[in-house]
C-alpha positions as CSV (number, residue, x, y, z in Angstrom):
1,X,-31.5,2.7,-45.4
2,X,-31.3,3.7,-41.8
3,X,-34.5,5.0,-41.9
4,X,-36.6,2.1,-43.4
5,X,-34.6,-0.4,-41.3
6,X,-36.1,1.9,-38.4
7,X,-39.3,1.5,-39.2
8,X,-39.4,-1.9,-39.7
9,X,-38.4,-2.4,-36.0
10,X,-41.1,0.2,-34.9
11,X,-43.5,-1.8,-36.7
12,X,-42.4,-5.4,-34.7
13,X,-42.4,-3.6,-31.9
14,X,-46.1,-1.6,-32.5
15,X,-47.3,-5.5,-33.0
16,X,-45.4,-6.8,-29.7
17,X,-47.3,-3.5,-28.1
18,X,-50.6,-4.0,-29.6
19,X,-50.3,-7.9,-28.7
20,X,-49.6,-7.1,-24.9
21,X,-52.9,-4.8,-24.6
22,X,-54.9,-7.6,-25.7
23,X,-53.4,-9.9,-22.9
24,X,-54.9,-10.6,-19.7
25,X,-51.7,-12.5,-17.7
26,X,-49.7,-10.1,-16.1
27,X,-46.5,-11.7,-16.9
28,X,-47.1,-12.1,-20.1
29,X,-47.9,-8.7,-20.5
30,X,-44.5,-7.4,-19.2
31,X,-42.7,-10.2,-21.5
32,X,-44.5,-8.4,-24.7
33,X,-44.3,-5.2,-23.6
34,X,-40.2,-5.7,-22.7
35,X,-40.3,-6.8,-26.2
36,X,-42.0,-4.3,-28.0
37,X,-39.9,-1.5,-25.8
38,X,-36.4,-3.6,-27.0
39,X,-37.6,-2.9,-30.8
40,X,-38.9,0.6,-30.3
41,X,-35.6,1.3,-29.1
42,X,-33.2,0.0,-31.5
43,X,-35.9,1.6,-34.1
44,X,-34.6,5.1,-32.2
45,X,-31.3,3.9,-32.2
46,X,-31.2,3.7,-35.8
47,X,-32.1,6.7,-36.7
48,X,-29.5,8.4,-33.7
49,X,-31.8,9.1,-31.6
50,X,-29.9,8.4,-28.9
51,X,-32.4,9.9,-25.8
52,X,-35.4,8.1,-27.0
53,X,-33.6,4.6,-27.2
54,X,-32.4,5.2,-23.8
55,X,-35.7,6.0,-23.1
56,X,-36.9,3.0,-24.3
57,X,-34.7,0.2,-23.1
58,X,-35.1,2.1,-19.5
59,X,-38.9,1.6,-19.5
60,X,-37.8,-2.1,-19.6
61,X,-36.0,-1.5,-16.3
62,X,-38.7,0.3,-14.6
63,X,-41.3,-2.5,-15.9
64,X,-39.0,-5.6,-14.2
65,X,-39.0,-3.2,-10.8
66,X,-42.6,-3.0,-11.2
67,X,-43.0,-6.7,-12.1
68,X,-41.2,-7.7,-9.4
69,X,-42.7,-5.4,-6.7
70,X,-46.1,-6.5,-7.9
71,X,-45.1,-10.1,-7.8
72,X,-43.5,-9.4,-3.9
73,X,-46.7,-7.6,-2.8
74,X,-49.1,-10.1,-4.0
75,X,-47.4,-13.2,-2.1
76,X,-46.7,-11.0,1.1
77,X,-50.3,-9.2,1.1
78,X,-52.6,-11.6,-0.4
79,X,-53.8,-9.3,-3.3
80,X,-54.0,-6.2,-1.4
């Protein structure tokens, strides 16, 4: 049961991925792709794979740092 519950997440989360590469606003892109990495990882998490979850809800970390150094850099640089 574990295992089809799994999948069922990886597939939101595959959609939420697909649905960010076809988006051209950058924070709307980091909103879908936070999402699809939040699904991805309780996918791994049902199946106990414990590292890739972690994995997974980390990249959502390292995509708000980025988000928000991209953000900083824009208004402080114009662009550059």
């Amino acid at each position: 049961m574990h295992i089809v519950l799994a999948q069922v997440f990886r597939i939101i989360g595959s959609i939420f991925s697909i649905w960010s590469d076809k988006s051209n606003d950058l924070k709307k892109i980091f909103w879908l792709n936070g999402i699809a990495n939040l699904f991805c990882g309780i996918s791994y998490f049902c199946v106990d794979a414990i590292t890739g979850g972690l994995s997974s809800i980390l990249a959502i970390f390292r995509n708000v740092i980025f988000y928000k150094w991209k953000e900083k850099r824009r208004f402080h640089f114009h662009g550059l």
